[in-house]
ZALUMTI-17862 format. One record per atom (N, C-alpha, C, O): x, y, z. Coordinates in steps of 0.02 Angstrom, whole numbers, plus 50000, padded with zeros to 5 digits. Each point is the difference from the previous one (the first is absolute). Example, Ala and Ser with C-alpha at 12.3 -4.5 7.8 and 13.67 -1.06 7.14 Angstrom:
BEGIN
506604971650390/499555005950000/500455006050000/500524999950033/499305005449931/500425005950003/499615005550037/500255005550008/
END
This chain:
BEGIN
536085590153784/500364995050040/499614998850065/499795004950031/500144990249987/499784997250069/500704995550064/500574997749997/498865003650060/500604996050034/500675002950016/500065005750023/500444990249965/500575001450007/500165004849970/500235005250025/499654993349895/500255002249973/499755008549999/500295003849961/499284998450076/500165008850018/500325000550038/500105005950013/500234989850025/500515002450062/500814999849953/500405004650000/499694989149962/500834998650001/499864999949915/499444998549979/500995002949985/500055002449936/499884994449951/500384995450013/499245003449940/500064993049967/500494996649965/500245003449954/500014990550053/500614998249967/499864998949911/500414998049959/498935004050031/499754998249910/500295010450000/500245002049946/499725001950097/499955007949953/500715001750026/500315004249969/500134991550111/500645002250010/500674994949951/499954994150019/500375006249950/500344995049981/500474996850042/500225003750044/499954991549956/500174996650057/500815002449988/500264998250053/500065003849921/500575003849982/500195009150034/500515003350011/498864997549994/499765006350037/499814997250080/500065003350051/499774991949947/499724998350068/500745000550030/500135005250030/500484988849963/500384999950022/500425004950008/500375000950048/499575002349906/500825007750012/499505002750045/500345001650049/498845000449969/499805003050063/500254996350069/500165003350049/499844992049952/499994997150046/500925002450038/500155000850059/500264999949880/500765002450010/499795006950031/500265002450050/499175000949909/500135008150031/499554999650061/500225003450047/499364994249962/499735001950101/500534995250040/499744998950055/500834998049942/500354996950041/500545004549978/500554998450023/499445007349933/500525004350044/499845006450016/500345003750036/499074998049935/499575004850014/499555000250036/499395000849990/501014998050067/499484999850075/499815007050037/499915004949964/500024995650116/499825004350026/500625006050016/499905005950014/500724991049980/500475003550013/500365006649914/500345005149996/499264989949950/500025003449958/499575004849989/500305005450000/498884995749986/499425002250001/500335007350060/499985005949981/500304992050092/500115005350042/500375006449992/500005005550026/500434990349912/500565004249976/500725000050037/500475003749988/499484990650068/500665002850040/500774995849956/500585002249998/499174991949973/500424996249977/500235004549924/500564999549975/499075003450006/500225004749925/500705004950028/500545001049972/499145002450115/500535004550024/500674995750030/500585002149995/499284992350032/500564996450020/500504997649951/500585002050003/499214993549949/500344999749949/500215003349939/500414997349962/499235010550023/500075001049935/500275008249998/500485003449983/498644997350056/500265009349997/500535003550043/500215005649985/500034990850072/500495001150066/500505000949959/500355004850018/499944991149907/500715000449965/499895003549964/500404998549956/499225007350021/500055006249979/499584999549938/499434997850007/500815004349921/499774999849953/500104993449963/499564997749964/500904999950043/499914991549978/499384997249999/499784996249956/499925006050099/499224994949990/499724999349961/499764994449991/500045013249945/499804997049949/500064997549925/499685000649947/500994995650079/500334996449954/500094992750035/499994994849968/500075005450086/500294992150029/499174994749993/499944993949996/499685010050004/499344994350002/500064995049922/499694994849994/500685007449959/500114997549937/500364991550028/499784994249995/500945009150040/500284993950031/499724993750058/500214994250005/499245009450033/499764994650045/499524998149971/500034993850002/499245008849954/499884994549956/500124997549961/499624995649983/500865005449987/500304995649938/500354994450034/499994994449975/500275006850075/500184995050030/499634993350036/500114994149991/499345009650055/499244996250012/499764994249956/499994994050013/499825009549930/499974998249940/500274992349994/499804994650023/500645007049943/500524997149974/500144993050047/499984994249980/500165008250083/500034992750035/499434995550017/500034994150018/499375010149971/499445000150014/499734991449952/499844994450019/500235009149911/500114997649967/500344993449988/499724995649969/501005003750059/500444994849988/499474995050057/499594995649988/500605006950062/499574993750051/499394996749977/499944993950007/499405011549955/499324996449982/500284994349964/499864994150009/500715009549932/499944995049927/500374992450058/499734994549993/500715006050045/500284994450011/499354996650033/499764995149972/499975007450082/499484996550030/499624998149954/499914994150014/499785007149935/499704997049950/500054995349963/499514996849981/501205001849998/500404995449949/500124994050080/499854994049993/500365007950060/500154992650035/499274998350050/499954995650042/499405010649934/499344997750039/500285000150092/499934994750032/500335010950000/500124999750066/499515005250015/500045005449971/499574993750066/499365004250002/499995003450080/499515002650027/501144996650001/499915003350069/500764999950002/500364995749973/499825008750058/500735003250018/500584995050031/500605000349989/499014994350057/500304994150003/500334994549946/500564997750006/499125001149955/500064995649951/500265003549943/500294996849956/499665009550039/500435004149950/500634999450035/500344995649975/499945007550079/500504999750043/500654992249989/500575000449978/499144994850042/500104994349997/500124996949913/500454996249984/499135006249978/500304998849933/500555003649983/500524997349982/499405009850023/500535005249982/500554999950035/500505001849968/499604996250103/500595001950022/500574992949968/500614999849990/498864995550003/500474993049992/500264996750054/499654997650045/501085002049954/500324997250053/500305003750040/500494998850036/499265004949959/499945006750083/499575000450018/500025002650056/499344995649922/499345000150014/499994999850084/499715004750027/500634989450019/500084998250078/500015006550038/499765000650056/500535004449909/500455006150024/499445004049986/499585001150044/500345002549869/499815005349979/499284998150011/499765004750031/499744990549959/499365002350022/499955000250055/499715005450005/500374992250066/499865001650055/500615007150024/500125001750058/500155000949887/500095008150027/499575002649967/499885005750019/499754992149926/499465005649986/499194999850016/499555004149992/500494988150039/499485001550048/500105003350067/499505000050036/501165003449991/500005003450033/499705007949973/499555003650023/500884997449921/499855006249977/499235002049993/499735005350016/499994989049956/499104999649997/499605002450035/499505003449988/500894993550096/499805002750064/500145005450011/499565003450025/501034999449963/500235007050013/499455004649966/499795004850033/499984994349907/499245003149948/499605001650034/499845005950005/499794987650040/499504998650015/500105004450060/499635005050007/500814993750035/500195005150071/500055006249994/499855003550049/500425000149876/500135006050002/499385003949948/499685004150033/500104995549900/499415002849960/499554996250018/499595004050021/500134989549989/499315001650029/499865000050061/499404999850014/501105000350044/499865003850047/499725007550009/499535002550030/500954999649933/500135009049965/499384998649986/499655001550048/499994995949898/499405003449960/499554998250064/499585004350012/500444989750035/499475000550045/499915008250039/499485003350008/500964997650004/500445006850046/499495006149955/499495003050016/500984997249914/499745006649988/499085000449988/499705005050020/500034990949956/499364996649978/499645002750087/499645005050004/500484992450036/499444999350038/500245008450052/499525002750028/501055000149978/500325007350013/499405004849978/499725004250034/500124993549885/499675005249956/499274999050008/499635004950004/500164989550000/499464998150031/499765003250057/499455002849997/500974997450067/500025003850070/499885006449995/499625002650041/500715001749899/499855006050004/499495000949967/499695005250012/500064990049935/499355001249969/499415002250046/499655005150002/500384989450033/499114999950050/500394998350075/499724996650044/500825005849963/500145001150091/499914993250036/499764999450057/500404996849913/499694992550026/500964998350029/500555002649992/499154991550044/500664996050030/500414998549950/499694998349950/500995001550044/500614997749945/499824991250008/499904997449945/500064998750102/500064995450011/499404995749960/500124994449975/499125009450022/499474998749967/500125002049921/499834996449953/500425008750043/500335001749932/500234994649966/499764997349950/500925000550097/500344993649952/499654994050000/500134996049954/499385002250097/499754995149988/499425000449909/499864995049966/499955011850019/499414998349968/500444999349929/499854996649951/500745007750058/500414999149930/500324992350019/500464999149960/499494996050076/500274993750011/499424997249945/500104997449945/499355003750082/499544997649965/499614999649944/499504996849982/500955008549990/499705000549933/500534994549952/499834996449953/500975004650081/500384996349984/500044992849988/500144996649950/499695002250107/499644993550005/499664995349971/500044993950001/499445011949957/499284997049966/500294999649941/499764995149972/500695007849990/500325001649944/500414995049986/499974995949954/500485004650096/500594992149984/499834993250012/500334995349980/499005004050063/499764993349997/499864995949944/500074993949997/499635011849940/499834995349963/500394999349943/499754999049944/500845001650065/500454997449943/500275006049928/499865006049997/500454991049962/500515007649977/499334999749936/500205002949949/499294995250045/499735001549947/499745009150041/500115005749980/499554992050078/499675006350033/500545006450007/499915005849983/500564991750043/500735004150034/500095005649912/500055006149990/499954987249959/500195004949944/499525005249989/500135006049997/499294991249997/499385004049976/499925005450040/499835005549976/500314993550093/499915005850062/500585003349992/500035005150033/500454993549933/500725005349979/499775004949939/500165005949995/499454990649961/499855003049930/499725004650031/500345005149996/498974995950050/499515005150001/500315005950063/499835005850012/500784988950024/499935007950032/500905001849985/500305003450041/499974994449911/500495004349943/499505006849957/500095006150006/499544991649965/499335004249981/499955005850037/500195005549982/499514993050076/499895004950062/500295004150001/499795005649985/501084992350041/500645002550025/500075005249926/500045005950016/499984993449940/500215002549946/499455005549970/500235003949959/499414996550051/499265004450011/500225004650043/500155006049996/499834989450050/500085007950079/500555003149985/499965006150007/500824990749966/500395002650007/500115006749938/500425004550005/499174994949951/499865003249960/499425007149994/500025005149966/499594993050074/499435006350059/500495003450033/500105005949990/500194991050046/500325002250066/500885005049944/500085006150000/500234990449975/500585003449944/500005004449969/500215005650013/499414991149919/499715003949956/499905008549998/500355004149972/499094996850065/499625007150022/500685005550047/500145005949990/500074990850045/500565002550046/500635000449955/500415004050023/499724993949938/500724999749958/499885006649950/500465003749984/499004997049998/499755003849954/499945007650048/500195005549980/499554993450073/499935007850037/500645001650034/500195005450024/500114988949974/500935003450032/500434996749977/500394996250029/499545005949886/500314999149962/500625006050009/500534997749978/499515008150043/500365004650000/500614998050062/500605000949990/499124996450073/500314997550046/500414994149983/500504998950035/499404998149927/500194993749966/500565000449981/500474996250014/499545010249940/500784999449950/500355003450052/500564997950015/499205006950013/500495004150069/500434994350022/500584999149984/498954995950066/500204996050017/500624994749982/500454997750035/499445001749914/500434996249948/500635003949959/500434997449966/499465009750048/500685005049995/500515002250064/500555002850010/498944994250025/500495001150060/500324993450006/500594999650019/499114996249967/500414992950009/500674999649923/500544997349991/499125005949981/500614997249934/500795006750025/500564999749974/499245005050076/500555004350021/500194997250065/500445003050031/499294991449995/500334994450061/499945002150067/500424999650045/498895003249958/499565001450053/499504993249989/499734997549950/500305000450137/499834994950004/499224999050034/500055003050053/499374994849944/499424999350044/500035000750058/500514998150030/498835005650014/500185003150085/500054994650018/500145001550057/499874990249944/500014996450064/500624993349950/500134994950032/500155005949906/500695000249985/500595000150069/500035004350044/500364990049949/500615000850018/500644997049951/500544997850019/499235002849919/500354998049934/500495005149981/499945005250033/500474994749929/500395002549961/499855000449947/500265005049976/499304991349971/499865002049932/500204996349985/499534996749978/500885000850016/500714996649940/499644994349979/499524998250033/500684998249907/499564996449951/500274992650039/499544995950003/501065001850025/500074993550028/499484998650048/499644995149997/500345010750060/499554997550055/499254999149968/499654995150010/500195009949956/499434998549962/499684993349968/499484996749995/501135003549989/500124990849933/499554993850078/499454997250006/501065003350029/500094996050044/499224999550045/499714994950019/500105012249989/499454999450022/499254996449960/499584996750031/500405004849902/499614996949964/500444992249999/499634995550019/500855002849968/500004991449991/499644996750053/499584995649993/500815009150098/499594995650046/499335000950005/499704994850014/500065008749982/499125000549966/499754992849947/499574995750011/500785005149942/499984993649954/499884993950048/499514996350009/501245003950025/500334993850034/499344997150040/499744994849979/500015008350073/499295000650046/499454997249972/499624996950037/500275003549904/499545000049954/499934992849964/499514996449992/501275002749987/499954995849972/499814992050045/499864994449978/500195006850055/499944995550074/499254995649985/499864994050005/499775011649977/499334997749987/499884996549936/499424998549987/501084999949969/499874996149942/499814994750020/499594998149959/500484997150091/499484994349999/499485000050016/499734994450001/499695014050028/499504998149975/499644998749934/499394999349992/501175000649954/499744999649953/499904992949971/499824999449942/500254997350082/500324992849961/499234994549996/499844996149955/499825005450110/499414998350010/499585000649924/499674995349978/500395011049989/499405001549950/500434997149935/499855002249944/500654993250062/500174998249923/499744994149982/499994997649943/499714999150124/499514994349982/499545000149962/499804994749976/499805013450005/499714999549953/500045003749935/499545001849963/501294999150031/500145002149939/500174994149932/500504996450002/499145003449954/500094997449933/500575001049953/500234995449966/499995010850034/500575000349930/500205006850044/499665004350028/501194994349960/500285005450031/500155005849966/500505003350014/499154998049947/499855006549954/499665004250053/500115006050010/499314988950036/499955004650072/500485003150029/500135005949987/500084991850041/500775000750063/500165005949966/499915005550026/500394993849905/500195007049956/499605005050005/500275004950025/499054995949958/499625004849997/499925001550072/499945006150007/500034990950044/499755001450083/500865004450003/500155006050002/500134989549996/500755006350029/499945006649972/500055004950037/499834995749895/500025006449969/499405006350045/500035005850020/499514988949980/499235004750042/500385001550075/499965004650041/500394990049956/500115000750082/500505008150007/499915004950037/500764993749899/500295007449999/499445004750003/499775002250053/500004999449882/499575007149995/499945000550048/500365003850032/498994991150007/499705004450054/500105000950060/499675003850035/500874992049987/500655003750021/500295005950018/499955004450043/500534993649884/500125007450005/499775006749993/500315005050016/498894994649950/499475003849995/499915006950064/500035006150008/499834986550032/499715001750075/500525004450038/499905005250031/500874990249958/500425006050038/500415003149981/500535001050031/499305001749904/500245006649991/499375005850001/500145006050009/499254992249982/499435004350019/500125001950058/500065006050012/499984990150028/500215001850087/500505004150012/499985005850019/500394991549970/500735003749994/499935006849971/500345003750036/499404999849916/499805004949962/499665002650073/500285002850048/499124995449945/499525003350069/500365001950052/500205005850005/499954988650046/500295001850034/500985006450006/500385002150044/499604998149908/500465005249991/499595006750016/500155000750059/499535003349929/499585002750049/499985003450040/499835005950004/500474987850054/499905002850084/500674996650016/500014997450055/500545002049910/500634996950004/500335006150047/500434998450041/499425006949953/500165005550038/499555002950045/500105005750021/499464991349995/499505002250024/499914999450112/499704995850034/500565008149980/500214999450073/499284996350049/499964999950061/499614997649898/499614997050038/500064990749999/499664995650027/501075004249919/500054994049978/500414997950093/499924994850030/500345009249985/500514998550054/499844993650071/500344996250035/498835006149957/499824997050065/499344994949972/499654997250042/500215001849877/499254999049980/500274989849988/500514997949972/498954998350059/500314993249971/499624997549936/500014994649972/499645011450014/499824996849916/500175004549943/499535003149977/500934997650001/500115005049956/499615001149943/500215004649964/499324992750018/499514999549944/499415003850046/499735004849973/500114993950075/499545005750050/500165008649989/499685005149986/500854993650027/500495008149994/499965001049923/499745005449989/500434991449954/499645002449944/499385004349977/499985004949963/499524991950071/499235000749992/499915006750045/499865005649981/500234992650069/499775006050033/500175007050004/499695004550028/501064995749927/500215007349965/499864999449919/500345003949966/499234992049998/499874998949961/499115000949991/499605000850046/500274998849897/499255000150001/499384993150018/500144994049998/499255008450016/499774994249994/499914994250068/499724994550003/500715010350056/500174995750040/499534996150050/500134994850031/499225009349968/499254996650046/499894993349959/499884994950033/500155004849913/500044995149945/500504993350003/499914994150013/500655009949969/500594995149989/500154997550071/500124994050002/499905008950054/500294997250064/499714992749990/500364995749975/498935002850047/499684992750021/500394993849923/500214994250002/499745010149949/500184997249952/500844995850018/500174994349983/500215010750054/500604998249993/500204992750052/500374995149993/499045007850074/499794995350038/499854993149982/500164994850030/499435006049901/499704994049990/500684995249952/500034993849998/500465010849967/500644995949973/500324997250035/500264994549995/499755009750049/500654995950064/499624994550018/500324994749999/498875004750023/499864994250021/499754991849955/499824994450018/500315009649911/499874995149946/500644997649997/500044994050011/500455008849978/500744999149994/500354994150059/500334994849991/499445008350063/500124995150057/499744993449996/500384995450015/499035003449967/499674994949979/500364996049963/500304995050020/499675007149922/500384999549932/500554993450016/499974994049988/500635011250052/500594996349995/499944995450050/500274994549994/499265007850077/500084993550037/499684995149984/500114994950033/499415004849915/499864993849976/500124995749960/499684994749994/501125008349952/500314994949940/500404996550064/500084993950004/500185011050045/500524996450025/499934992450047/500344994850002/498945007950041/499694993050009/499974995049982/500174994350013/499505009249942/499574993749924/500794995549988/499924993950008/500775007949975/500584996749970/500104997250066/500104994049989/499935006750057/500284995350042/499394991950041/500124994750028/499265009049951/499384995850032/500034995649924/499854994250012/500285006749921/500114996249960/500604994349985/499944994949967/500675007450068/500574997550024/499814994150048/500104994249983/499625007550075/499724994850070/499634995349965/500204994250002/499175007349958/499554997449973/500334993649962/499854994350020/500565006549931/500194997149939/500584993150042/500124994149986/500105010250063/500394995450043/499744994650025/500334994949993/499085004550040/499484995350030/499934998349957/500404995549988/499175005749962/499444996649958/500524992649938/499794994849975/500805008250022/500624995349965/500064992650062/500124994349979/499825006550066/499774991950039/499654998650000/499984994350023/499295008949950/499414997349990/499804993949925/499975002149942/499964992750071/499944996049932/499414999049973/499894998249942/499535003550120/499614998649977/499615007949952/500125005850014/499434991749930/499935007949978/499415003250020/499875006049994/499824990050030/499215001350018/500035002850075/499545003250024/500994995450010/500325001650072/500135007149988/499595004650005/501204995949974/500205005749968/499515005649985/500115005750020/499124992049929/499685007149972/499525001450061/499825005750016/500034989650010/499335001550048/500365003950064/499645001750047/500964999549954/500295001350060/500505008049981/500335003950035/499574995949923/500425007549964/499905006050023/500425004450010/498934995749999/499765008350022/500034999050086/500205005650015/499744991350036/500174997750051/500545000850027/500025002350057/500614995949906/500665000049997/500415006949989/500495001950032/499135001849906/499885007649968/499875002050051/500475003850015/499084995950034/499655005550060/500544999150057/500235005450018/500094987850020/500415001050031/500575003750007/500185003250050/500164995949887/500635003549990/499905005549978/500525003250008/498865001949953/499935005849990/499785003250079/500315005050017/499304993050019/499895000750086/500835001650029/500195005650015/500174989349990/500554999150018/500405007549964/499925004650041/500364997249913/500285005049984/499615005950010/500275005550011/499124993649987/499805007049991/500135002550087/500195005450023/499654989150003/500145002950088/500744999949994/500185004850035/500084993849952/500805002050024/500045005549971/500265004250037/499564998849894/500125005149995/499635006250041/500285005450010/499174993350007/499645003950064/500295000350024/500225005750010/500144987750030/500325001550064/500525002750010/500075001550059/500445000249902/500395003549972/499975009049997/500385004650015/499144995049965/499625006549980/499825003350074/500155005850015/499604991250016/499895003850074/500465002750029/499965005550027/500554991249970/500735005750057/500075006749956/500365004650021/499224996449901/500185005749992/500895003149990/500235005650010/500064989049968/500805003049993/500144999949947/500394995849978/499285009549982/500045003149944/500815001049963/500184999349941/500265003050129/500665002349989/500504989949986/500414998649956/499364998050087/500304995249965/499804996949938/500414997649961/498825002550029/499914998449923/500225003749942/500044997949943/500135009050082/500395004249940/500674996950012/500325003449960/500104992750066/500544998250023/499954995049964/500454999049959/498904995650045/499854992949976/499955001549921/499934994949966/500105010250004/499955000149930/500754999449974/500174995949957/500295008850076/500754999049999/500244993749980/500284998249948/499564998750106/500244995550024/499614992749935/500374995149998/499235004749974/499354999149973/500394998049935/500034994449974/500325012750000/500414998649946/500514997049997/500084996249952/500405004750096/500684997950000/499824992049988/500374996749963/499005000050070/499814992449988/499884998649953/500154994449979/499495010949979/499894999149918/500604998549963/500124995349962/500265009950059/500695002149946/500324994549985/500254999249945/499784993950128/500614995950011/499434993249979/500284995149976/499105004550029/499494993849986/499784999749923/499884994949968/500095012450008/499415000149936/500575002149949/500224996049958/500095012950053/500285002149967/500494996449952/499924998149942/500735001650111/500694995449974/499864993449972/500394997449960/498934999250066/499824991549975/499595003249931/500284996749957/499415005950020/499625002349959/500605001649951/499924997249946/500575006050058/500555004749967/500424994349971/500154999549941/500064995450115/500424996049987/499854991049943/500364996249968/499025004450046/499424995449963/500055000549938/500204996149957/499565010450043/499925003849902/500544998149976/500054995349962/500615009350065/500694997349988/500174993149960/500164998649942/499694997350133/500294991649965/499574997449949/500264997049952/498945003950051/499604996549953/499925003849959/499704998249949/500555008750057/499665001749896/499555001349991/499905001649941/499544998750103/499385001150018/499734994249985/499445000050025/500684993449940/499914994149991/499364998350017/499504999049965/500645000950124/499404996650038/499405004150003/499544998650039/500445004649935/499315004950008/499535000649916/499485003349996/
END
């Protein structure tokens, strides 16, 4: 291979069915996942449930994942706007401009976050300024979403690849040498002893609840998907991408989840903000695995802050270019148009990223879902309902 094609994966050896369900897993398998803190917030904190509830949040992922491509496909709405506006109907006045709020709420809260954690990890890499940090992860962002969801996908394929590699170096070897700690771990939880930095009860409702709003958060990001159905042919794709999209999925976090059980008791978890660090380093391998783990969090960060871009700079884009009549106007002016509005988000999410208020973006995820639940969820739920699945 030449060119590009040694950097970003080829679309003749990735199938474009595979391309897309990656593109689902680095927009939720960002830096906050790779860190491990989001596995402890949502999963392992409710005791032993965790490794059973990952069945329910990707199947769920999935599944809606799914419903939205096939509709965007069948009515050709290729940006979250124009899906919005078809789907809601005659609420449309109402329900898309609340979920272009919610969009914003995305954009304000995970790729802020991934600017945050991305350029944090960076800082401690080589001792450099946080502020130079986020700028260089701005910039990689940048270069990535400018040129449109053919790149965005292809740059999802190769560093899903990555992510799934490392996470498997970094797992793998460590699951296997505290394997003994593992089931401990997981016997103390099934007798309703809870993890050192736990303030749960165990019980299977709060649990439930904690994986849906995980879902809920998540699902938020289904319109970056809508962009890549422009170049789907037969929705035998859509089918096969949701399914890839489960596995590897749920692949990824129950490996984690496994691992990190571990150091679920582990009194260095109390004060550590990467719990996948605290793995490794009472684990083997760790001169090794540390930079490695370094390098997930900052692929990961990447990752998600750039589907989320990419869906809304495709949104702006598609908006303009629909008053444009002329076509020769329109093409010569695309990547121009592409650079403004990818410029434009990517600095707000910088700018964002500088106050460093980590504690309200963990707040902004909360909050993140409840917008999902009442924009995507119940309209998604209630849709299927009346049409029968009809329209899709």
């Amino acid at each position: 291979m030449s060119g590009k094609s040694k950097i970003l994966i080829d679309k003749s050896r990735m199938p474009l069915a595979m391309g897309v369900a990656f593109v689902a897993f680095t927009t939720q398998f960002g830096g906050g996942f790779a860190s491990g803190a989001q596995i402890y917030q949502y999963f392992i904190n409710y005791g032993i449930w965790c490794l059973v509830l990952p069945i329910v949040t990707q199947g769920l992922y999935a599944l809606f994942f799914w419903y939205g491509m096939r509709y965007a496909y069948k009515h050709k709405t290729y940006d979250y706007r124009s899906f919005s506006d078809k789907f809601y109907g005659k609420t449309r006045f109402v329900m898309s401009n609340l979920y272009e709020i919610c969009y914003l709420i995305m954009i304000g809260t995970a790729s802020a976050a991934a600017f945050a954690t991305g350029g944090s990890t960076i800082a401690a890499l080589f001792d450099i300024p946080y502020w130079l940090c986020t700028v260089i992860i701005g910039a990689f962002i940048f270069v990535i979403a400018l040129f449109g969801t053919n790149v965005v996908r292809k740059c999802a394929s190769t560093l899903s690849v990555l992510i799934i590699i490392g996470l498997v170096l970094v797992l793998v070897p460590n699951i296997i040498a505290q394997w003994g700690t593992i089931v401990e771990s997981a016997s103390r939880m099934m007798s309703g002893e809870m993890a050192v930095i736990s303030k749960e009860s165990g019980n299977f409702g709060p649990a439930l609840w904690s994986a849906v709003l995980y879902f809920f958060f998540q699902l938020a990001s289904v319109s970056v998907m809508y962009q890549h159905m422009e170049d789907i042919t037969d929705v035998r794709q859509i089918n096969r991408a949701a399914v890839g999209m489960f596995i590897c999925n749920f692949l990824a976090m129950e490996l984690s989840i496994i691992g990190l059980l571990a150091v679920s008791f582990a009194s260095q978890l109390v004060t550590a903000e990467v719990p996948m660090l605290v793995l490794v380093q009472q684990g083997v391998g760790s001169g090794i695995l540390t930079p490695i783990i370094s390098i997930l969090i900052i692929l990961g960060a990447i990752s998600t802050a750039v589907n989320m871009i990419s869906g809304i700079v495709t949104r702006c884009v598609n908006a303009v270019e629909k008053r444009i009549r002329d076509s020769r106007r329109k093409s010569q002016g695309h990547l121009a148009r592409n650079a403004v509005f990818t410029l434009l988000f990517t600095f707000l999410a910088f700018a964002i990223a500088q106050f460093g208020l980590m504690t309200v973006v963990s707040k902004g995820y909360a909050y993140l879902g409840y917008a999902a639940l009442i924009t995507l969820f119940i309209p998604f739920v209630l849709h299927a309902a009346v049409t029968r699945g009809r329209e899709i």
